[in-house]
C-alpha angles and dihedrals in degrees: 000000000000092000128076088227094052096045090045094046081052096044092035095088098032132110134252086204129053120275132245088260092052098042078049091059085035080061098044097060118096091233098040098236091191102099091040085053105044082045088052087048094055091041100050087040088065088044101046098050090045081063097047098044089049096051096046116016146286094269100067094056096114090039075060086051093047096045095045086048091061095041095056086041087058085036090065089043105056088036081057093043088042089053099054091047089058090043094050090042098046104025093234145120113194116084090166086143094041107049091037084063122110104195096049093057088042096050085048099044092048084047096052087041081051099060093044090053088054102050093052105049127188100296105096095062101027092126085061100052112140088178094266108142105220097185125102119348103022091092090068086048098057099037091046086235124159112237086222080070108036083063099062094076105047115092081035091062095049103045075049099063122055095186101064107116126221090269095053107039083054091050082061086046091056088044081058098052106045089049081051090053106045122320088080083048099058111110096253089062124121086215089081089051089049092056101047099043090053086049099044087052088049099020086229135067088196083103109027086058125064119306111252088210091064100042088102092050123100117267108257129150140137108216129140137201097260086057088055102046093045091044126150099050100203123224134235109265104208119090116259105358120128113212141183117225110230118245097221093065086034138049087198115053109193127159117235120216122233091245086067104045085099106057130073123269113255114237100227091197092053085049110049086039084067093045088056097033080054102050095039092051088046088044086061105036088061086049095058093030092056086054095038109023109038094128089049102048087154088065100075101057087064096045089057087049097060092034085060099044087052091050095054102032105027104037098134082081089066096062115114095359140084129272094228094059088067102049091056091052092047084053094048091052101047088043086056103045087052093053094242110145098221105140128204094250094069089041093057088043088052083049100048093055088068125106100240098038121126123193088232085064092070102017099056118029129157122277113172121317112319087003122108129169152148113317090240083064090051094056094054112037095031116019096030091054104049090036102032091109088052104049085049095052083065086060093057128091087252108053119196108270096278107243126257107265102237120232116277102264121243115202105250085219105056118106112252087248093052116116118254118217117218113223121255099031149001109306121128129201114207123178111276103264095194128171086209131083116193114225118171093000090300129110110237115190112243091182126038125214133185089253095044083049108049108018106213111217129204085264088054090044093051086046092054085049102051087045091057093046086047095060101040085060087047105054087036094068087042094061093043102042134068097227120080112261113258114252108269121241120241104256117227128216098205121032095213102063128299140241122251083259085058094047097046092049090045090056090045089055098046090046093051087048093058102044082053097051086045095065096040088063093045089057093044096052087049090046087050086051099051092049091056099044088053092049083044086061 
């Protein structure tokens, strides 16, 4: 869906109410969500067209309204497609929690806004422009929408929605980047909340977090948005009783042993954000290590470390402020300790050189409340002072466990075709095409080709040369001579004899011979009239 035509033939004969599949589940809650949606629809629609008629004129006002019809039209299909998948994958009808949500609908309906917003671009309202950027992410702006939460549906929506094409589904990616990076991480995120409510019920955020030991383990999980929204599932509180909890307060029923009844409920959403926020950091330190710390290849195992161990332990540096400045401070001090000149000016160069990186990231970064500068100030008067006992410790003689690498992330979106970059150059993996299936441990041809068939060996290749050689002296003469050129003999590649290959490429050559010589006498009989009927006059 990354063309206008192609998102207007899908949301052409859609619906701007809910079908008869979604008023069925509506039905099926045990508080009917239907009215409260359809409430929440109209609301965020007026708001929705004052602000685009306020970023980009007056007179777009209606193009606000059309655009803000086929997002709630896609709206009402993903939240249908979302819904049978939980009701294949949990056996259940009611979604009472789930659908009397309001984050949830407002995270989905700006998803689906935002699409449509994509897809259109700018260019229908250029001429209008008042300088208000309505990409990404504009839509959490106007809906007043926490990017924390925006995140959560994602993937969902996605996976939702079959007809999102390879553009798309990466401009979503990128959403999801750039909330990974620093939009989750601003003061007024619930992500904040989230954390220090998981560590003040633990009194420690090491295993509701992500687990260091699987950091080097693929990223699979299969969890939905409704398993995100409705995270964490509490547990019952009283010893040895086994519940079950209710569908109607959850969209996942699971029974809970009496052995677990103890301990806190583990928020899924707070989880799976650090698996990705893990993989995405990693995916750009090699990155930076491979262009600055190639001679030190060792190096880099340490950096992540201490990247990691900021990003669990000290994440109250990241508010307000971008992954990627701590990873580059992260880079600057373990550089330091290990006596490696590598300065800050050529990390920020090496930095700029990526393909996400914006000058603001390194030029203005917080300082204390109302106080922004350079990124070199922020690590020493910032970063250096709340880490300066760990980044000593790498200098001792008994260095801090290093950290597990984690897997090189693939994107969950990309198609399985897709080629895979390898981090640190240029070098692209692509699924194995071959004409060959192995059976038995050897190799049996599934296509044939004229090559696999009849293998042409360095004689055959000197015999077609010499053909070739052969018939440009012949038509030659005959061009240059009076007399008709002979007929030309069939050339063999074996002397012997020839296989029924030979024999077919032989005739196609003569053919081709002779068609040749024929219009090379044509041409020479009208040259010789025309040079009579100009010596006639």
């Amino acid at each position: 869906m990354n063309t206008i035509q192609q998102l207007v033939m899908i949301l052409n004969s859609a619906s701007d109410q809910p079908s008869e599949n979604l008023n069925s589940y509506f039905n099926n809650c045990t508080v009917n969500p239907k009215e409260s949606i359809l409430k929440r629809v109209e609301n965020i629609g007026r708001i929705f067209k004052e602000k685009f008629a306020e970023a980009v004129g007056q007179g777009c006002a209606e193009i606000g309204s059309q655009r803000y019809k086929l997002g709630v039209r896609l709206y009402y299909r993903v939240m249908e497609s979302m819904l049978k998948s939980e009701e294949e994958r949990l056996s259940i009808h009611n979604f009472s929690k789930l659908l009397n949500d309001k984050i949830f609908h407002t995270s989905l309906l700006a998803c689906a806004v935002e699409v449509v917003m994509a897809t259109y671009g700018r260019n229908t309202y250029q001429s209008h422009d008042s300088g208000t950027d309505l990409s990404f992410p504009w839509i959490l702006n106007v809906l007043d929408l926490k990017a924390f939460d925006f995140y959560k549906v994602i993937e969902s929506f996605i996976k939702a929605e079959a007809s999102l094409t390879r553009e798309m589904i990466k401009h979503l990616e990128r959403c999801e980047h750039r909330i990974m990076e620093s939009l989750a991480w601003q003061s007024d995120s619930p992500l904040f909340d989230l954390i220090k409510q998981s560590k003040e019920r633990e009194g420690s955020v090491d295993h509701l977090l992500e687990p260091t030991s699987t950091l080097n383990m693929p990223l699979q999980h299969n969890h939905t948005a409704a398993d995100l929204y409705l995270s964490p599932v509490r547990s019952p509180k009283k010893k040895g009783s086994t519940a079950r909890i209710n569908s109607t307060s959850s969209a996942e029923p699971q029974t809970t042993p009496a052995s677990q009844t103890q301990k806190a409920p583990k928020s899924t959403s707070l989880s799976l954000f650090y698996k990705k926020v893990y993989r995405l950091a990693y995916l750009r330190l090699n990155t930076l290590c491979s262009r600055l710390l190639s001679d030190h290849p060792e190096l880099e195992h340490i950096i992540w470390t201490l990247f990691q161990h900021t990003l669990q332990n000290e994440y109250e540096l990241m508010r307000d402020r971008h992954l990627d400045q701590i990873m580059m401070c992260s880079m600057y001090g373990i550089c330091k300790v290990k006596n490696i000149d590598l300065k800050f000016k050529i990390i920020v160069t090496a930095y700029k050189d990526l393909t996400h990186a914006i000058q603001e990231t390194f030029k203005r970064v917080l300082i204390r409340e109302g106080q922004y500068d350079s990124i070199i100030v922020f690590y020493n008067l910032v970063f250096m002072q709340k880490l300066k006992t760990n980044i000593l410790q790498y200098a001792s003689n008994r260095p801090p466990t290093l950290s597990p690498i984690p897997h090189i992330p693939r994107s969950p979106y990309k198609f399985s075709s897709s080629p895979l970059r390898v981090p640190g150059g240029n070098i692209y993996i692509s699924p194995l095409k071959s004409p060959y299936k192995f059976s038995e441990g050897l190799p049996t041809p599934t296509k044939m080709t004229p090559r696999s068939r009849i293998p042409l060996t360095s004689e055959k290749f000197q015999k077609i040369n010499q053909m070739v050689c052969s018939s440009d002296r012949l038509l030659k003469r005959s061009a240059e001579g009076s007399n008709p050129p002979k007929p030309l003999k069939k050339l063999r590649f074996d002397i012997e004899g020839s296989d029924e290959a030979d024999g077919s490429l032989n005739d196609f050559c003569c053919l081709s011979l002779a068609s040749t010589r024929t219009r090379m006498q044509k041409q020479k009989m009208n040259d010789s009239m025309d040079t009579s009927s100009k010596e006639e006059k």
